[in-house]
Backbone as a chain_set.jsonl record, in Angstrom:
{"seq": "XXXXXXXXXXXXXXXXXXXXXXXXXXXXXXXXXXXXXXXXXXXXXXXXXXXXXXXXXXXXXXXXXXXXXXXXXXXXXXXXXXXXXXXXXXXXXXXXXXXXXXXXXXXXXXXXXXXXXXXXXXXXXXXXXXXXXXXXXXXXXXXXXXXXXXXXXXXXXXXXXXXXXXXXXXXXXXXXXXXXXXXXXXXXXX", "coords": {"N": [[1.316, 26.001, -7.487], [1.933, 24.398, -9.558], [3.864, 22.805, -7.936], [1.986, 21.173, -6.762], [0.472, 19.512, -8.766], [2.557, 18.501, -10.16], [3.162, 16.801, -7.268], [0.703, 15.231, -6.851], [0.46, 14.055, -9.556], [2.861, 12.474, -9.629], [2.093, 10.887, -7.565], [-0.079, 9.706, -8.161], [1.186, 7.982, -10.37], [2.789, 6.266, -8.951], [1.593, 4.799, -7.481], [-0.037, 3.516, -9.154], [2.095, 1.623, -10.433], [2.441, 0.432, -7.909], [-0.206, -0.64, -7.513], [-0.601, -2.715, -10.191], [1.548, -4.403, -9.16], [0.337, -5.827, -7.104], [-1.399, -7.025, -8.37], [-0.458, -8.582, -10.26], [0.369, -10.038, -8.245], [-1.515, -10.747, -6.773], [-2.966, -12.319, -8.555], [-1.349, -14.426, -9.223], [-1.517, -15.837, -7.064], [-4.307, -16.39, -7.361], [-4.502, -17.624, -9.361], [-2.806, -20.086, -8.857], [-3.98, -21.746, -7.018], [-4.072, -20.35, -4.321], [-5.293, -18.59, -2.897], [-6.765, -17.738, -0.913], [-5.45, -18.636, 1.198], [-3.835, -17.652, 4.088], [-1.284, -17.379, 4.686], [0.182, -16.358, 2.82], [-0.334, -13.482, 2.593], [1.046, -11.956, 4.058], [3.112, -11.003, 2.257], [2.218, -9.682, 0.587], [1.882, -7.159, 2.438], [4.726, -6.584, 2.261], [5.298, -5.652, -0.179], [3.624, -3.529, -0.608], [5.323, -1.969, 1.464], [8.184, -1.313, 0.215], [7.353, -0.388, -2.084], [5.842, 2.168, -0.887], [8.339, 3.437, 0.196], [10.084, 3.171, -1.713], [8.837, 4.815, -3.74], [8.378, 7.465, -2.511], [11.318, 7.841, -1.99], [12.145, 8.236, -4.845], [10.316, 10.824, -5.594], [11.564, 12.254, -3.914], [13.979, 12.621, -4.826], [14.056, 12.681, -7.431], [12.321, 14.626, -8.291], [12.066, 16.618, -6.26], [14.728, 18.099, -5.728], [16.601, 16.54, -3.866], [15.268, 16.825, -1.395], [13.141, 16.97, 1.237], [10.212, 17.46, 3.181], [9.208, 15.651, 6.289], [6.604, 15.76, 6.869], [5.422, 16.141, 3.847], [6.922, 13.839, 2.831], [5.059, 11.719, 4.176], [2.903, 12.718, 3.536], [2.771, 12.229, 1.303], [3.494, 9.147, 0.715], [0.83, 8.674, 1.919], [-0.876, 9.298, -0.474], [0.026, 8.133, -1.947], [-0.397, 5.442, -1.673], [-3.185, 5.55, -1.506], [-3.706, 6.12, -4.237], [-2.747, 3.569, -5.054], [-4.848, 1.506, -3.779], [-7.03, 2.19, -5.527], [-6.902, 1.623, -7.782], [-6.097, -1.311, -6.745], [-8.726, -1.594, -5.848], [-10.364, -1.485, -8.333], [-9.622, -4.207, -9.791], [-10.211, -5.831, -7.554], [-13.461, -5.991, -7.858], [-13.404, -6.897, -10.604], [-12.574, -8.981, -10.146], [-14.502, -10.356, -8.016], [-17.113, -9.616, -9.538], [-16.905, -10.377, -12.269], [-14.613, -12.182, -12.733], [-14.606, -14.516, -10.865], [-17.364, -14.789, -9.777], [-18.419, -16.753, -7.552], [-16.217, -16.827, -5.263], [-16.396, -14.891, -3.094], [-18.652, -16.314, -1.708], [-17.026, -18.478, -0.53], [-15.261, -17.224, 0.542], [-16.914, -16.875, 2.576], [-17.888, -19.173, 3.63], [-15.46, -20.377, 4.562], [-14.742, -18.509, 6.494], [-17.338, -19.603, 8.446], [-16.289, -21.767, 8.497], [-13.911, -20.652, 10.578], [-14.906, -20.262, 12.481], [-16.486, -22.353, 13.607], [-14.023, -23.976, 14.074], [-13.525, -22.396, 16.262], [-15.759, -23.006, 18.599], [-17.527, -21.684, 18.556], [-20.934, -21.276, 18.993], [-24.072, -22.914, 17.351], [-26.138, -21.305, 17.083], [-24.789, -18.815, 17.65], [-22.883, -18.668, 15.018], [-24.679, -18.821, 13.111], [-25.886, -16.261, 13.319], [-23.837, -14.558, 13.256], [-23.193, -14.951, 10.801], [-25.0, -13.856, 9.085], [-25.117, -11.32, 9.543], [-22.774, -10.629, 8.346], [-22.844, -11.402, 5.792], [-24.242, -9.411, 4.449], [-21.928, -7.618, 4.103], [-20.679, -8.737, 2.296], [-20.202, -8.124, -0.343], [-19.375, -6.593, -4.047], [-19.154, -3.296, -3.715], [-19.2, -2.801, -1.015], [-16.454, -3.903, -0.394], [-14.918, -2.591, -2.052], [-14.83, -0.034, -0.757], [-14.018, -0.193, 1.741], [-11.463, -1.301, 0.838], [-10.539, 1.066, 0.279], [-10.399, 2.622, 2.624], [-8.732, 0.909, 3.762], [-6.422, 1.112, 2.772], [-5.763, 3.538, 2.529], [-5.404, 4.158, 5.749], [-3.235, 2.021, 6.168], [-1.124, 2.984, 4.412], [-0.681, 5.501, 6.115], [0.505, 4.311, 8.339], [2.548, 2.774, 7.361], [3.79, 4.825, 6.046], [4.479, 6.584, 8.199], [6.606, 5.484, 9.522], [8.594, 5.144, 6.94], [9.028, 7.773, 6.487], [10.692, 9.095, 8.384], [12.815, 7.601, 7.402], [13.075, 9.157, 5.074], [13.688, 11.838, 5.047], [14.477, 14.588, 4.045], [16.089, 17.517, 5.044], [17.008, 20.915, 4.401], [18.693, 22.217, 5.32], [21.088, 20.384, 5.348], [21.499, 19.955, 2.769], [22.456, 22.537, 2.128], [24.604, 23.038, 3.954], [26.556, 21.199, 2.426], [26.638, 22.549, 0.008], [28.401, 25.18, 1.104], [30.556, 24.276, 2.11], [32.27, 22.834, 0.25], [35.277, 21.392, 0.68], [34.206, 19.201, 2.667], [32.217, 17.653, 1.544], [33.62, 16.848, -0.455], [35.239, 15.008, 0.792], [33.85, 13.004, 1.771], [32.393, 12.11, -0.072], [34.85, 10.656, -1.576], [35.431, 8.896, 0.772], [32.904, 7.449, 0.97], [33.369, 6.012, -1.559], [35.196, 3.813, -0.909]], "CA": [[0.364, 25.17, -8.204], [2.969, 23.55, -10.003], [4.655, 21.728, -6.951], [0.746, 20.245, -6.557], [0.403, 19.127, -9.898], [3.631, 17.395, -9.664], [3.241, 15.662, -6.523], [-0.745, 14.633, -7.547], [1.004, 13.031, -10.766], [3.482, 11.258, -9.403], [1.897, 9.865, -6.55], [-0.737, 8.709, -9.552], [2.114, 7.124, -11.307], [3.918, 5.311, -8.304], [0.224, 4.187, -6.862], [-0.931, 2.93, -10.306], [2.355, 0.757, -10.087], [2.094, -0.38, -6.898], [-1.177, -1.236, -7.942], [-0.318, -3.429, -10.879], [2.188, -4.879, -8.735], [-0.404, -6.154, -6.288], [-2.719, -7.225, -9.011], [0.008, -9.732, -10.642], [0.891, -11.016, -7.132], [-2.786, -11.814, -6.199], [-3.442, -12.793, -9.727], [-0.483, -15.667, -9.589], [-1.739, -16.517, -5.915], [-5.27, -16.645, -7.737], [-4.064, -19.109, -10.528], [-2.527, -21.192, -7.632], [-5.389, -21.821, -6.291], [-3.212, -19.559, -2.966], [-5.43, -17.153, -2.876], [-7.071, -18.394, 0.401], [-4.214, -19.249, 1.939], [-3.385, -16.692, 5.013], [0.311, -17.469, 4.891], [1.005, -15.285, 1.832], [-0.866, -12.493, 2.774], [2.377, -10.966, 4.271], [3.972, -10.603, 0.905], [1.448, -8.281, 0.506], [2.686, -6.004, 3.063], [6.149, -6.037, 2.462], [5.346, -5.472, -1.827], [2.781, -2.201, -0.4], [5.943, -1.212, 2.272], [8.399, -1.462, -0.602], [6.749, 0.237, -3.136], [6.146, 3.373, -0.585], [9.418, 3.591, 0.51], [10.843, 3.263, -2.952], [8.128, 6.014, -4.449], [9.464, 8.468, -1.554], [13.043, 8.204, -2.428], [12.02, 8.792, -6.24], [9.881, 11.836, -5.648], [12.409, 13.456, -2.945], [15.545, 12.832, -5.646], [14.177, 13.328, -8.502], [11.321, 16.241, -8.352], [12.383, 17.829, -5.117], [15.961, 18.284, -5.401], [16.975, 15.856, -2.997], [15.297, 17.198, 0.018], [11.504, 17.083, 1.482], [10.312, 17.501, 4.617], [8.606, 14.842, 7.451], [5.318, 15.917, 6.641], [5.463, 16.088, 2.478], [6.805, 12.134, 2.327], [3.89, 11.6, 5.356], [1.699, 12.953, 2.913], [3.088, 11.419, -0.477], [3.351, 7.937, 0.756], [-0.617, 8.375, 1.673], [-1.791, 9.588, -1.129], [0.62, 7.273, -3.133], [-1.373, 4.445, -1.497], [-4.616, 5.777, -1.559], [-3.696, 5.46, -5.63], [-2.639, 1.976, -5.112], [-5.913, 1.141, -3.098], [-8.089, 2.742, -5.883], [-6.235, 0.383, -8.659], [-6.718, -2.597, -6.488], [-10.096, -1.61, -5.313], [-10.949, -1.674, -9.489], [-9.106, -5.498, -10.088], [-11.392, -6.575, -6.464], [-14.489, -5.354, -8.175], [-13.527, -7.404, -11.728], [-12.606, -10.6, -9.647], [-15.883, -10.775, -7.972], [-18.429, -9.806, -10.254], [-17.024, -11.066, -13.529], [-14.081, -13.742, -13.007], [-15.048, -15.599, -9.651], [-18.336, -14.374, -8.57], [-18.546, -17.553, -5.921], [-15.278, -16.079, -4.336], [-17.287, -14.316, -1.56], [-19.34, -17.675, -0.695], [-15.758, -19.693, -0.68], [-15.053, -16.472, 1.774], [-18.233, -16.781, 4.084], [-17.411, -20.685, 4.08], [-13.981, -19.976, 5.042], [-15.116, -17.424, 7.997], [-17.619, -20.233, 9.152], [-15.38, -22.894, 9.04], [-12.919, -20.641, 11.237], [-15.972, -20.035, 13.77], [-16.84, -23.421, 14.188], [-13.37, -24.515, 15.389], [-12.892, -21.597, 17.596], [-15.903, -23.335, 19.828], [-18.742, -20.957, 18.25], [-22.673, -21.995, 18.678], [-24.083, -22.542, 15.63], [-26.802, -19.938, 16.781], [-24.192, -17.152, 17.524], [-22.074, -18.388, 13.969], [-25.537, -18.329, 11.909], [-26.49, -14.614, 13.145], [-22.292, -13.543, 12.749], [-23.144, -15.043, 9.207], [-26.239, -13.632, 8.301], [-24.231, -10.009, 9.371], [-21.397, -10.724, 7.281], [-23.011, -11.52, 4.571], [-24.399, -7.988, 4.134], [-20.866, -6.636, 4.136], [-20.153, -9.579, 1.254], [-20.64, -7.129, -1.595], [-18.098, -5.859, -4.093], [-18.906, -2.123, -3.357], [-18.454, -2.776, 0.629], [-15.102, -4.115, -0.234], [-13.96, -1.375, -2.612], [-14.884, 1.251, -0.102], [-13.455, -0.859, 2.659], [-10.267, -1.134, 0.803], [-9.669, 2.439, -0.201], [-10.175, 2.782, 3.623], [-7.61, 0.095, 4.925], [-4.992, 1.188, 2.288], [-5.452, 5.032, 3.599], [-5.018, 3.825, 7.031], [-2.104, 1.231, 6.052], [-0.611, 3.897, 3.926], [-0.387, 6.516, 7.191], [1.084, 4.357, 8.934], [3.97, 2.88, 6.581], [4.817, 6.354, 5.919], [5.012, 7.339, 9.344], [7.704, 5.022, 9.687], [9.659, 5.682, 5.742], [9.361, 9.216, 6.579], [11.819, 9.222, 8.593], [14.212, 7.49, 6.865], [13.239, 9.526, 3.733], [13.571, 13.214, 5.245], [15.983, 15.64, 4.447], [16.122, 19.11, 5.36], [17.529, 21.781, 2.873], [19.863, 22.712, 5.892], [22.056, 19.464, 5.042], [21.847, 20.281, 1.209], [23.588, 23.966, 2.094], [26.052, 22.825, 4.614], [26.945, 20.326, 1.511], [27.232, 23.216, -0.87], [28.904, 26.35, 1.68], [31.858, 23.858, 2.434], [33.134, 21.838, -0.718], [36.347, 20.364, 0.977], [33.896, 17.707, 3.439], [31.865, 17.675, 0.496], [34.295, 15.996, -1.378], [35.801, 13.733, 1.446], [32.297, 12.337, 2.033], [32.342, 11.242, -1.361], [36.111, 9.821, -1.361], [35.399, 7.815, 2.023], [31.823, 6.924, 0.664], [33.82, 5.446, -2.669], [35.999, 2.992, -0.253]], "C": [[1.079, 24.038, -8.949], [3.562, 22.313, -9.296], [3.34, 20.668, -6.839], [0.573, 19.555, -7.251], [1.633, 18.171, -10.425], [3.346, 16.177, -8.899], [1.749, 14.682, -7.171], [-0.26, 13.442, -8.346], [1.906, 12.047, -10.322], [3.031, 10.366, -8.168], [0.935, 8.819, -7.662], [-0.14, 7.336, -10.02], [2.44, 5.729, -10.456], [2.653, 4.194, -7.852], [-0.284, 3.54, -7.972], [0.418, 1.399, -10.55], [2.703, -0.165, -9.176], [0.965, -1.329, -6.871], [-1.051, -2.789, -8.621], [0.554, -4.733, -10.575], [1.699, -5.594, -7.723], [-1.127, -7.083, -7.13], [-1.847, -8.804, -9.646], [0.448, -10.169, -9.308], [-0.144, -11.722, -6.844], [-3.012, -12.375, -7.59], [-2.625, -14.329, -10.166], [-1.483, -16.612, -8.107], [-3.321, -17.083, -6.515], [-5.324, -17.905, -8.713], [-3.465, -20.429, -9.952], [-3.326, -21.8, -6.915], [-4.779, -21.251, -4.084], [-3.945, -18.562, -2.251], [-6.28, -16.486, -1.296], [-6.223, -18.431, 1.4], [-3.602, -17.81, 3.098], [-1.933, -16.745, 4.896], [1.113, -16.624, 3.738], [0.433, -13.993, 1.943], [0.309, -11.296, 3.217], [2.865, -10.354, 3.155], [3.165, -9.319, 0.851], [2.301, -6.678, 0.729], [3.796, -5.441, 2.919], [5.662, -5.103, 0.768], [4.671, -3.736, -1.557], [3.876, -1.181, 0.532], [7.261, -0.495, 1.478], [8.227, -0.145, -1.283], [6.59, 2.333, -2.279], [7.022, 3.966, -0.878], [10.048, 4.049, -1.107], [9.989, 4.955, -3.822], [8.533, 7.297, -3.384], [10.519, 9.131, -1.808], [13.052, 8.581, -3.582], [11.52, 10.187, -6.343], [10.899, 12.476, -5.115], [13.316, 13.223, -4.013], [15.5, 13.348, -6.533], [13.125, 14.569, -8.874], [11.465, 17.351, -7.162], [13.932, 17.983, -4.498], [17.07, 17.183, -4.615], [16.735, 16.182, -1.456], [13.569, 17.155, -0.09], [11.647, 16.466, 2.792], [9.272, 15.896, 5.29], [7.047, 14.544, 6.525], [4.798, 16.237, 5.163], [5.474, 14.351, 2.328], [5.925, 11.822, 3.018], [2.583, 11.12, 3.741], [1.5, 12.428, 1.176], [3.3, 10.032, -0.045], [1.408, 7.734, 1.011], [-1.31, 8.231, 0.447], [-1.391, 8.431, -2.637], [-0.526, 5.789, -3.045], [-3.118, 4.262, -1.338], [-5.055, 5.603, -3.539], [-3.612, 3.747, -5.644], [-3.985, 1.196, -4.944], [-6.941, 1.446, -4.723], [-7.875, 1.704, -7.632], [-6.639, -0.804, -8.368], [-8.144, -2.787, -6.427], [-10.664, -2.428, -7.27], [-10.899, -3.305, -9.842], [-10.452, -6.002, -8.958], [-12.618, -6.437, -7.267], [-14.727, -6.504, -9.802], [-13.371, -8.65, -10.95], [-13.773, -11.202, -9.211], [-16.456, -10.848, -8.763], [-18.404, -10.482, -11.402], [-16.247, -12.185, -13.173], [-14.413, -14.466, -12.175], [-16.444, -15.302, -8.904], [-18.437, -15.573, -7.434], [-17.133, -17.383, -5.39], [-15.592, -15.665, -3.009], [-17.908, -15.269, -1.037], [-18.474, -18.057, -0.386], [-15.192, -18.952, 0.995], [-15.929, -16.875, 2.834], [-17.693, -18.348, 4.162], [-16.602, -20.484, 5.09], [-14.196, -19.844, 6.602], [-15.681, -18.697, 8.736], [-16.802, -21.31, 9.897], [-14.164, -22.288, 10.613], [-13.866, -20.158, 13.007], [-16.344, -21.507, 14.559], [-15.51, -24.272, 15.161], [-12.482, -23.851, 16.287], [-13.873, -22.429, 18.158], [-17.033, -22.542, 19.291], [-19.632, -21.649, 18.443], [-22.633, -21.484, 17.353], [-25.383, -21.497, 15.721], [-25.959, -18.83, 16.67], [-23.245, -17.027, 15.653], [-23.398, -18.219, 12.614], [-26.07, -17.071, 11.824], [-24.813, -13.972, 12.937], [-22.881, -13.822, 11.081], [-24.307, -13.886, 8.229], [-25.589, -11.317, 8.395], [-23.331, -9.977, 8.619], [-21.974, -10.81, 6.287], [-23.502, -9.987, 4.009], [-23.489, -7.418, 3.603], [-20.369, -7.512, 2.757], [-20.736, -8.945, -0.078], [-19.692, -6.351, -2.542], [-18.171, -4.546, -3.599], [-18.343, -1.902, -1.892], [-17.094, -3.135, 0.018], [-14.566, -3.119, -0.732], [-13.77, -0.149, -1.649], [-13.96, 0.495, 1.048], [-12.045, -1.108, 2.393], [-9.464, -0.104, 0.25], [-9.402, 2.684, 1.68], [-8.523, 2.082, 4.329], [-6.611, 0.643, 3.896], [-4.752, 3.002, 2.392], [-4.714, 5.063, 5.07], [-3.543, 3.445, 7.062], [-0.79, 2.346, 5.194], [0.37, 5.07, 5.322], [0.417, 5.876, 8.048], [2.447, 3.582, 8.749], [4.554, 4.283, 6.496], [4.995, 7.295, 7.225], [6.253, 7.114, 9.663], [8.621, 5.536, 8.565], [9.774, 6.736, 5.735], [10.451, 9.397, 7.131], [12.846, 9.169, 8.428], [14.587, 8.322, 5.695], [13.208, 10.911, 3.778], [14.584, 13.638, 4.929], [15.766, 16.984, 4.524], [17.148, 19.619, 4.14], [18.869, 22.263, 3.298], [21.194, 21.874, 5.9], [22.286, 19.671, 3.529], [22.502, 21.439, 1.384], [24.648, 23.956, 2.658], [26.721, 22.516, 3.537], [27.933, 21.495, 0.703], [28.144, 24.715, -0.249], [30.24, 25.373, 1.573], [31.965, 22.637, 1.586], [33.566, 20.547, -0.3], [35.302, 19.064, 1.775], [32.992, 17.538, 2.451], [32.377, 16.045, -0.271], [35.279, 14.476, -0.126], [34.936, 12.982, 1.901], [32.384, 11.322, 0.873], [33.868, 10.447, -1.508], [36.416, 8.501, -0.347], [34.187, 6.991, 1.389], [32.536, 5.274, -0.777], [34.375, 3.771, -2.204], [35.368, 2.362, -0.096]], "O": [[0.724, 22.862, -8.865], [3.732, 21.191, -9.773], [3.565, 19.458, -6.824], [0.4, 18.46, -6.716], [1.427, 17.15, -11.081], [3.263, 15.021, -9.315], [1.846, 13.641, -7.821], [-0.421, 12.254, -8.068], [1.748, 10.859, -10.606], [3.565, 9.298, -7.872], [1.122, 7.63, -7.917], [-0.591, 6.192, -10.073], [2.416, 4.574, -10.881], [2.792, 2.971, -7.895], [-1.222, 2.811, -7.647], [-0.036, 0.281, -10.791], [3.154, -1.286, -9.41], [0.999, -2.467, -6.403], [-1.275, -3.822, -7.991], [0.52, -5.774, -11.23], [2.607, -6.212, -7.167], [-1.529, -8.078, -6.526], [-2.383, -9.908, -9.557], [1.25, -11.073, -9.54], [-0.112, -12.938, -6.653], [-3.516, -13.465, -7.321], [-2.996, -15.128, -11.026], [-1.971, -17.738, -8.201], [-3.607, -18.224, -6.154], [-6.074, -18.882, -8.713], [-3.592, -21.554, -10.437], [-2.882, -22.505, -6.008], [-5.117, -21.763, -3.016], [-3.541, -17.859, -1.325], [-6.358, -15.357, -0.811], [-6.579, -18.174, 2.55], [-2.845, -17.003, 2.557], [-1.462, -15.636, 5.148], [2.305, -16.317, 3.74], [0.923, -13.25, 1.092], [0.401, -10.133, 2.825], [3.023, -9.133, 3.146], [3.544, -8.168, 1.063], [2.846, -5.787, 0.078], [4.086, -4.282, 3.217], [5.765, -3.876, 0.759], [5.146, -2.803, -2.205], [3.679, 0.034, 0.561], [7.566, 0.649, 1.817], [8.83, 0.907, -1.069], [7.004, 3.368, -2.802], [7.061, 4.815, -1.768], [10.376, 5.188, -1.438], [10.602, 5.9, -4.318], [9.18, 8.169, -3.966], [10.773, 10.333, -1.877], [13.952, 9.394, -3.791], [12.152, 10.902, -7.121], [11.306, 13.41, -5.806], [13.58, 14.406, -4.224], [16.275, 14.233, -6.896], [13.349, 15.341, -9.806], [11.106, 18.528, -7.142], [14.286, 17.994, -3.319], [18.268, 17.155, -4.897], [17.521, 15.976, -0.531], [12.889, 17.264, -1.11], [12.396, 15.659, 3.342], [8.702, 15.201, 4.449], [6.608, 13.602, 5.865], [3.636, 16.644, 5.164], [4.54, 13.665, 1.912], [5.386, 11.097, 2.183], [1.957, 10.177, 3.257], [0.607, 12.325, 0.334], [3.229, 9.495, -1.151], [0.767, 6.861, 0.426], [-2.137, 7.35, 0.211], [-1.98, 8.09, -3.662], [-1.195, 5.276, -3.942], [-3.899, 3.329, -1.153], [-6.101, 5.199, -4.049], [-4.369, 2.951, -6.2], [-4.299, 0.346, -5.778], [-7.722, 0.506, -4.869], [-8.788, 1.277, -8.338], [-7.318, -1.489, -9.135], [-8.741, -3.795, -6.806], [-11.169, -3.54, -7.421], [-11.971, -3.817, -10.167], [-11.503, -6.462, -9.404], [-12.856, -7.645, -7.29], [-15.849, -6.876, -10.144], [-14.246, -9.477, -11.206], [-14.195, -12.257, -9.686], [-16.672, -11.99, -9.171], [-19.38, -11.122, -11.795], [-16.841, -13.263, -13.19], [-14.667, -15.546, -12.708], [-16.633, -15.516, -7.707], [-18.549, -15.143, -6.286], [-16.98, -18.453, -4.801], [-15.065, -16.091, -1.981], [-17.864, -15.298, 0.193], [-18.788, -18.336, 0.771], [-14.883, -19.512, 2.046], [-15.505, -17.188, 3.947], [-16.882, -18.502, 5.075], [-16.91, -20.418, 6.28], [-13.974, -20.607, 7.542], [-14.939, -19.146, 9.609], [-16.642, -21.643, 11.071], [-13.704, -23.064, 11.45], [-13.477, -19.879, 14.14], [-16.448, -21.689, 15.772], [-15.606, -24.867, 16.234], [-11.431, -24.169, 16.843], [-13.139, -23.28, 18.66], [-17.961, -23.012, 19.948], [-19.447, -22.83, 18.149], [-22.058, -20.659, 16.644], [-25.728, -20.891, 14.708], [-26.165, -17.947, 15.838], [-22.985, -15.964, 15.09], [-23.21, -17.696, 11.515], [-26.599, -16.613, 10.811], [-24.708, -12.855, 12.429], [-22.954, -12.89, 10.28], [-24.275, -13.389, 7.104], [-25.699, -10.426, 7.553], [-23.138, -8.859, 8.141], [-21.486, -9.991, 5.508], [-22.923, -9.559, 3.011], [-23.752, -6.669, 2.662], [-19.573, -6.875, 2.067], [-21.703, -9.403, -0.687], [-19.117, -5.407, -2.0], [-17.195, -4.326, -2.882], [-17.417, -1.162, -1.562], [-16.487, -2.064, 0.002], [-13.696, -2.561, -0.064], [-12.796, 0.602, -1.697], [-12.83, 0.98, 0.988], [-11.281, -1.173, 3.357], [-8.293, -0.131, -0.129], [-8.248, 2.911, 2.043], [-7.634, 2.561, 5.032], [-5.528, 0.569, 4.477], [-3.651, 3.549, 2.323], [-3.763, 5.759, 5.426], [-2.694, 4.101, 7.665], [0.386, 2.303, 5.555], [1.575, 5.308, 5.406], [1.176, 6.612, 8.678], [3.334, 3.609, 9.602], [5.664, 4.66, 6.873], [5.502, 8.416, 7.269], [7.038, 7.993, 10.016], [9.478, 6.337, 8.939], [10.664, 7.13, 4.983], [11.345, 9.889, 6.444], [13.762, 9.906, 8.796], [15.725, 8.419, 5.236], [12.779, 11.469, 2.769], [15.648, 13.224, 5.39], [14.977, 17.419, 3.686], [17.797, 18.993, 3.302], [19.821, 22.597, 2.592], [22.245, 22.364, 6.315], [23.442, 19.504, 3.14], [23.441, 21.465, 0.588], [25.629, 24.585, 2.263], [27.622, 23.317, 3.292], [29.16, 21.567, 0.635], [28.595, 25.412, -1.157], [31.081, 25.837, 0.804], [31.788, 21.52, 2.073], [33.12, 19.41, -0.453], [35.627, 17.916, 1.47], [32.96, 16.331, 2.687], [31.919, 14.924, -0.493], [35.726, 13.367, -0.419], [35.389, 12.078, 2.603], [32.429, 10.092, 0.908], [33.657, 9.234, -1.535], [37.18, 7.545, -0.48], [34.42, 5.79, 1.254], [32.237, 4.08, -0.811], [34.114, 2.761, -2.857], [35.659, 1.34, 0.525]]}, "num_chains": 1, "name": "protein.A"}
């Protein structure tokens, strides 16, 4: 119960600053008037790939000895970002309704504008619109982005898992035989 109550908390912790860490990136891109702008949207990704990775290596070192399996970091980078998501989701939710409510029109603009010079009719881009706009709601987005940062979550940490596994059977070799032990660390020093 203990080990649960652990991980729970710290995924909390690492997901609440991943969060925060999302919130002043879009919040500068927002004051830039950037916030539009597809070309920074990457940052994103790396700041959410990052932030896993790094909350991984903190939980496995410092609450689980230095070891956790495949399917523990799997499941602690999700849930880390399913915190993150639930942070941002709250900031999405204050940007619309209170600081920018015309944000979402600026969006549907946006969308049209990128319909019209794919080649769209303007019957098929006024019934895409009149569907989209439905989905132009903060609650659709909050639910929509606990979803994509579950998803995006599973499959960053499919990848940092790997790098962030260790078995318990490399922590005992470590401690049965000293001497490579210590020449690990002497070569490592160099």
């Amino acid at each position: 119960m203990e080990q649960n109550s652990t991980f729970r908390r710290s995924a909390m912790i690492c997901g609440f600053y991943i969060g925060i860490a999302l919130i002043i990136y879009q919040a500068i891109l927002y004051l830039t008037h950037q916030n539009m702008n597809p070309s920074f949207g990457w940052i994103t990704y790396v700041i959410l790939t990052v932030g896993v990775f790094l909350s991984q290596i903190g939980y496995r070192d410092n609450l689980l000895d230095g070891n956790i399996k495949y399917s523990t970091a799997l499941g602690y980078g999700v849930s880390v970002m399913i915190f993150a998501g639930i942070i941002q989701s709250l900031y999405t939710v204050v940007l619309f309704k209170y600081i920018d409510p015309s944000l979402l029109d600026k969006m549907g603009s946006m969308q049209e504008e990128l319909m019209i010079q794919r080649g769209i009719s303007d019957d098929q881009i006024e019934q895409m619109s009149g569907i989209m706009s439905k989905f132009r709601n903060p609650l659709f987005l909050v639910f929509s982005n606990l979803f994509g940062y579950a998803i995006y979550g599973f499959l960053i940490s499919l990848i940092t898992s790997l790098f962030v596994k260790r078995a318990e059977i490399e922590s005992e070799q470590r401690t049965e035989n000293p001497e490579s032990n210590i020449i690990e660390n002497s070569e490592s020093k160099k």
